[in-house]
N, C-alpha and C positions, 0 to 999 in steps of 0.2 A: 704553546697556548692551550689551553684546558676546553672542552668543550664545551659551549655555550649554548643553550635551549631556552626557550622562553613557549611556555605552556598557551601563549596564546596565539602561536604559528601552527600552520595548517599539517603542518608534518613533523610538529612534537611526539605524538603517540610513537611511530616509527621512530625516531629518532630516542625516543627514553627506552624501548623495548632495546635498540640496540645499544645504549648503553649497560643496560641488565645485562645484556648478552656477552658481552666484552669479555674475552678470556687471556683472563690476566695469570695462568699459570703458564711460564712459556717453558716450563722445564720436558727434557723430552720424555717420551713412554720409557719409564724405568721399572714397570712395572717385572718383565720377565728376567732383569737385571735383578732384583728385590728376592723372585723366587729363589733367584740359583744362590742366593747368600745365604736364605735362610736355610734352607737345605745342607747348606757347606756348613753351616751352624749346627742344626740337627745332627749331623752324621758322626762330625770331626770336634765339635767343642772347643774346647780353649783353644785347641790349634787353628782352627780356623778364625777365631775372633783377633787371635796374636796376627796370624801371615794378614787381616785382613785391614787390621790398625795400620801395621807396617805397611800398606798400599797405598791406603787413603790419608792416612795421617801421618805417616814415614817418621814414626813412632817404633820402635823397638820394644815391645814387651816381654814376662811371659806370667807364669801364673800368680808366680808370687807377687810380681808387681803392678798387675791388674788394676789391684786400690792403690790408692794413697793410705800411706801408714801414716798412725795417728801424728808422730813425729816430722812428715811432710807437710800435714797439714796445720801444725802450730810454727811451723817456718816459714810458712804460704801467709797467715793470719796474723804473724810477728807484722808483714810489710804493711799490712791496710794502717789506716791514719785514722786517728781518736772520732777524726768529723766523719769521715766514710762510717767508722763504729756504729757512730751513734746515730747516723741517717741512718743505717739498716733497722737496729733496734726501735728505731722509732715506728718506723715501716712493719717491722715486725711485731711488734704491740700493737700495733691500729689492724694488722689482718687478724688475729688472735682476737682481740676482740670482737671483729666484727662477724667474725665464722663462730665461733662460740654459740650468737645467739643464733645460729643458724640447726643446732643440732635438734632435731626431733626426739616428741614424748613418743614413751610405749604408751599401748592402751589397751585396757582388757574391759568387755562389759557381760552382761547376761542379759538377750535379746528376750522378748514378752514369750518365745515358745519355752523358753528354760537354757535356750544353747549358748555356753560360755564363749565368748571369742574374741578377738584382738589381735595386735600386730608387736613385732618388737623388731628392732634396731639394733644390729649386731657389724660391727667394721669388717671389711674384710682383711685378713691377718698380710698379705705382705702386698708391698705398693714399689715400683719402679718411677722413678722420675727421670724423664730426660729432660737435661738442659742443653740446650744448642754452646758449642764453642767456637773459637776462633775470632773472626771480626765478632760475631753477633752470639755476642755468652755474655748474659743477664744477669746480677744476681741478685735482682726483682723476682725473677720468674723460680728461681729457686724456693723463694722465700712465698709466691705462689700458691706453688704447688704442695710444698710441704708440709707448709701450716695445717692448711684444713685438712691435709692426712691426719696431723698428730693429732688437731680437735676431733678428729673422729675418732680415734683412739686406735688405729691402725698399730701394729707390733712390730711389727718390720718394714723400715725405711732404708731405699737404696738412691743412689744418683750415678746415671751414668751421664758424662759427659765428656765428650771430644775433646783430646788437649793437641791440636793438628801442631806438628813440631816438637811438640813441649812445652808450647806455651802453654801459660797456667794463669788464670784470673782470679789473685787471689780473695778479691771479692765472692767470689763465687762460694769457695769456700770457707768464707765466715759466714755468707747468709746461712750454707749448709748449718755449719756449726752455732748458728743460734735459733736454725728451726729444728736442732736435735738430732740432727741424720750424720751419724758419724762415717758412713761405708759411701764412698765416692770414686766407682769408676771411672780411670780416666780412656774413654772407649767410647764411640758415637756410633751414627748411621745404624744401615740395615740391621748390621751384623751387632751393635748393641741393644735393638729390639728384639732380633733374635735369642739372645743371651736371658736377657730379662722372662722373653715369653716361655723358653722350652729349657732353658736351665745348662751349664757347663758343670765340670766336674768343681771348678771354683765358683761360679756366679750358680747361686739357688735361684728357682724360679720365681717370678711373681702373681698373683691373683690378677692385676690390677695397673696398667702403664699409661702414665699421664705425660705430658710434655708436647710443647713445639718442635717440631726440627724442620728439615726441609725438604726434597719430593720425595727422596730415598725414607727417611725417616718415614713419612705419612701415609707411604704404600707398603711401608714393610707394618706400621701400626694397623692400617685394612686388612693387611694377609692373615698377621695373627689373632685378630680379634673372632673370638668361639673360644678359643684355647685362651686368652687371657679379656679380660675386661680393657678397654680404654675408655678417654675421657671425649676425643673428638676428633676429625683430620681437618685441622687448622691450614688454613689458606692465606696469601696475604693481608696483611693490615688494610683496615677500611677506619675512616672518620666519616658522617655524615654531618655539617654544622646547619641547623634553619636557625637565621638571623631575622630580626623584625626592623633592621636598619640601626636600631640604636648603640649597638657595640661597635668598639674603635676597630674598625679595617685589618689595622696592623697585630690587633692580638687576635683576628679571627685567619690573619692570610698564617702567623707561627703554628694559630690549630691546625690548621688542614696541611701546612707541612712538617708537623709533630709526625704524623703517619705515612706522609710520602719521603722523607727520609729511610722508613725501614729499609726500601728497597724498593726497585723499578716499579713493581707488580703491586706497590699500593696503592689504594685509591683514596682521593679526598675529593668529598663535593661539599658546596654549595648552593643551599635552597633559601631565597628571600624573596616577599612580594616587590621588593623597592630595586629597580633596573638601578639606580645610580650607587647604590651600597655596593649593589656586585660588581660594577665596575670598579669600584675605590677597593674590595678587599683584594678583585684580581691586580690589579696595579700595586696593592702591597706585595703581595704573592711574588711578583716579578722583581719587586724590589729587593723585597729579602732574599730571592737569589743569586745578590752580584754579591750578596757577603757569607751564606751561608756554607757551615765546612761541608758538609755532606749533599751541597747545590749541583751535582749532578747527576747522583741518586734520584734525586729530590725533584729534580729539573724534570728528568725523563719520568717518573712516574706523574706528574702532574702535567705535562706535555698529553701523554698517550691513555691516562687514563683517569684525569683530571674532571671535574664537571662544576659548570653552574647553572644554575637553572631557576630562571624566575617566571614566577606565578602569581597570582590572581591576589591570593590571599595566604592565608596563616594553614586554614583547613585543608586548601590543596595543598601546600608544603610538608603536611601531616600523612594528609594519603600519598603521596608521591615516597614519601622517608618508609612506608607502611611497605611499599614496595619493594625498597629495597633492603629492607632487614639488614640496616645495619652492624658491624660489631661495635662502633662506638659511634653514639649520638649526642651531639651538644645544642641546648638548646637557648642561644643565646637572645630569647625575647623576653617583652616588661612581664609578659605571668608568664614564668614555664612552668609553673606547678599546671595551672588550667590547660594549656601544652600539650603537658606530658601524657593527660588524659586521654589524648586522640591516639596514641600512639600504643599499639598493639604488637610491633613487631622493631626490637629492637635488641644488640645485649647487655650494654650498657647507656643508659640515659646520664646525661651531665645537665643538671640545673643550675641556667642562670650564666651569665658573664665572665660571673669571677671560678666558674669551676670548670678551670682548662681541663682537656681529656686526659693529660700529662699528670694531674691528683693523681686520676683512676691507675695511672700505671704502676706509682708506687706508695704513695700513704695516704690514700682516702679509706681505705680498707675493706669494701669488696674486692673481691678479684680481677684479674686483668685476661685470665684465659677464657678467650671469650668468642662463640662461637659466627665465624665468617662467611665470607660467598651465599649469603643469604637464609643463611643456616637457623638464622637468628627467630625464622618463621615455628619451627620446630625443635628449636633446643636453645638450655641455658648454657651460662659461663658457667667454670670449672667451680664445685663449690663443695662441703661437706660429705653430700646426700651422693658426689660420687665416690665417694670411700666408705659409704655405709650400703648394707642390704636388708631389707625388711621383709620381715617373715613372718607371712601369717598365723595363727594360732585358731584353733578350734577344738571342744570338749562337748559333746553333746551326752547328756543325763538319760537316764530310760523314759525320762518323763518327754524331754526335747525329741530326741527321733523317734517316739512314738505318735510325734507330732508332725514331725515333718518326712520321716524316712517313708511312707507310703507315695510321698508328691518323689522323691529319687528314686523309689524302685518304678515307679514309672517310666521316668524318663528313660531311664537305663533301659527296658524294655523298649521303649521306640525307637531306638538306637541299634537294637538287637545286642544288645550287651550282655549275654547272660550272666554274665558273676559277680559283675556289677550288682547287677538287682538281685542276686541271691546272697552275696555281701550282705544288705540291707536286711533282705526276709528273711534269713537264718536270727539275725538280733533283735528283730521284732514277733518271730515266733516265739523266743526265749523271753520275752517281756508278756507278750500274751498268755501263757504259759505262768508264769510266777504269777499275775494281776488272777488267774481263775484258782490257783491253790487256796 
């Protein structure tokens, strides 16, 4: 049974705080575990990423079979079915498009002193994608992560992903093959973040690694990041649903175990002013566990760290959702647009009844990487603007730092910066200088 709150018990405060609190990562400290790979990574290269497949994944490699050859992979793509085809391609025209209109103008102006300036948008040239394999290999998340690289215009596109055994999803790599990324490591964990960030004599490095995995993956993404960019360290799935009582029970108890399926360590709540709605969604909740495949996944994450919680009104279900910065928000009331207003801290908002969070996973066309554990207060889902870098621009005329370069060699001087501010006076000697000829 999920835990139940009602905001107008004397020991809600307490009791919502220690829900926030809840640590739903029960993996253990693998952090000095993480260092010593990357390091064996560092030192030894392919050899180490081969002995370290073959431990984890008891996968036999070596350099040459690293990828998948393009001929593995139109044998992999031979097996998918015309409707899987064309569910991806539809998925992948709906994120294509909607990342598209995501890309940012350059812009150049000349401010009232005369000084030329502006920014411009330039991708960074090579990007790593990790896709989780095994039980939990997506190829959603493929199609993800790679679109908005290629809409950025990124040059080189890789995918490492775990094939534990051999097994191979060949979904996975048709998504690859119609978001463009022909190079598909079959190699996971630490030791393929390592590979990605600091480069083997086969694997070139990357700028830039994006992807979910799981503790190994997310601490070894923490270790390298300075030496390479990433996108975020993704934590378990979260749904937040506020109900206004009018949606059917049964399609809001399959939302909130949409996301406790992932796995134990997900969380789904429930927020509505009406006590009897939340009884009837949990009563579905319970029902569709005596039939659901993945009902003890499902069971135990909505057991241990399940929630409802009813309130007052609409506005506290607002600030309370504000709280916890969800990664996905459904707002199943008569105006969610007016709703959605109140809500400051979320990654992805769902409007309305009819728009399960299950769109958002694979053909609504925003993104689905999307940031967790409350993350959602200070950063977005995975989008465009993380495959691009913007770079300022500035040209100042003799006419402009004769305008402004007196207010810099100042500052410079209170600084005590000498050359700083002689930088400055050296090119405005030479302008005072010409202006008296």
């Amino acid at each position: 049974m999920a835990h139940f709150l009602d905001t107008s018990d004397p020991g809600f405060d307490a009791q919502f705080d220690a829900l926030l609190g809840l640590k739903r990562e029960d993996a253990p400290d693998v952090d000095a575990a993480v260092a010593a790979i990357i390091a064996d990574v560092r030192a030894r290269g392919d050899a180490a990423v081969i002995e370290l497949t073959a431990k984890f994944d008891r996968l036999e490699l070596t350099p040459e079979t690293l990828a998948f050859t393009a001929a593995e992979i139109d044998a992999q793509i031979a097996q998918v079915s015309a409707a899987d085809m064309q569910a991806l391609e539809l998925a992948a025209e709906r994120i294509r498009a909607y990342h598209a209109r995501q890309m940012p103008e350059d812009a150049h102006w000349t401010d009232a002193a005369g000084a030329r300036l502006g920014w411009r948008f330039t991708p960074v040239s090579a990007a790593g994608l990790y896709v989780p394999g095994g039980l939990a290999s997506y190829p959603s998340s493929v199609l993800m992560n790679a679109i908005p690289a290629s809409v950025a215009g990124v040059e080189r596109l890789v995918i490492v992903c775990p094939t534990p055994d051999g097994a191979v999803n060949p979904l996975v790599l048709a998504a690859a093959r119609i978001a463009g990324v022909d190079t598909v490591y079959r190699i996971g964990g630490a030791q393929a973040i390592a590979a990605l960030a600091y480069g083997t004599a086969t694997i070139a490095p990357v700028d830039k690694i994006t992807g979910p995995g799981n503790a190994y993956v997310a601490a070894a993404k923490r270790r390298v990041f300075g030496r390479v960019g990433i996108d975020m360290i993704a934590g378990p799935s979260e749904i937040l649903v506020i109900s206004d009582g009018s949606a059917d029970p049964d399609w809001l108890a399959l939302d909130l175990l949409s996301q406790a399926e992932h796995d134990q360590s997900a969380q789904s709540i429930l927020i509505t002013p009406d006590a009897a709605h939340a009884r009837a969604v949990t009563a579905a909740v319970e029902a569709r566990l005596e039939t659901l495949e993945r009902a003890e996944i499902a069971g135990a994450s909505w057991r241990d760290n399940g929630a409802v919680i009813v309130t007052r009104d609409l506005s506290e279900a607002a600030r309370l959702s504000n709280r916890v910065a969800p990664e996905h928000l459904e707002l199943c009331v008569a105006e969610p647009s007016a709703l959605a207003e109140e809500i400051t801290h979320a990654g992805a908002i769902f409007l309305g009844a009819f728009t399960p969070e299950a769109i958002g996973d694979y053909v609504g066309g925003p993104n689905h990487v999307l940031p967790t554990a409350r993350s959602a207060r200070f950063s977005s889902g995975l989008s465009v603007m993380d495959f691009l870098k913007r770079t300022t621009l500035a040209e100042m005329t003799p006419r402009a730092l004769a305008a402004i370069g007196p207010a810099a060699e100042r500052l410079a001087i209170s600084e005590s910066l000498q050359a700083h501010g002689l930088s400055v006076r050296a090119r405005l000697d030479a302008i005072n200088l010409e202006s008296d000829a």
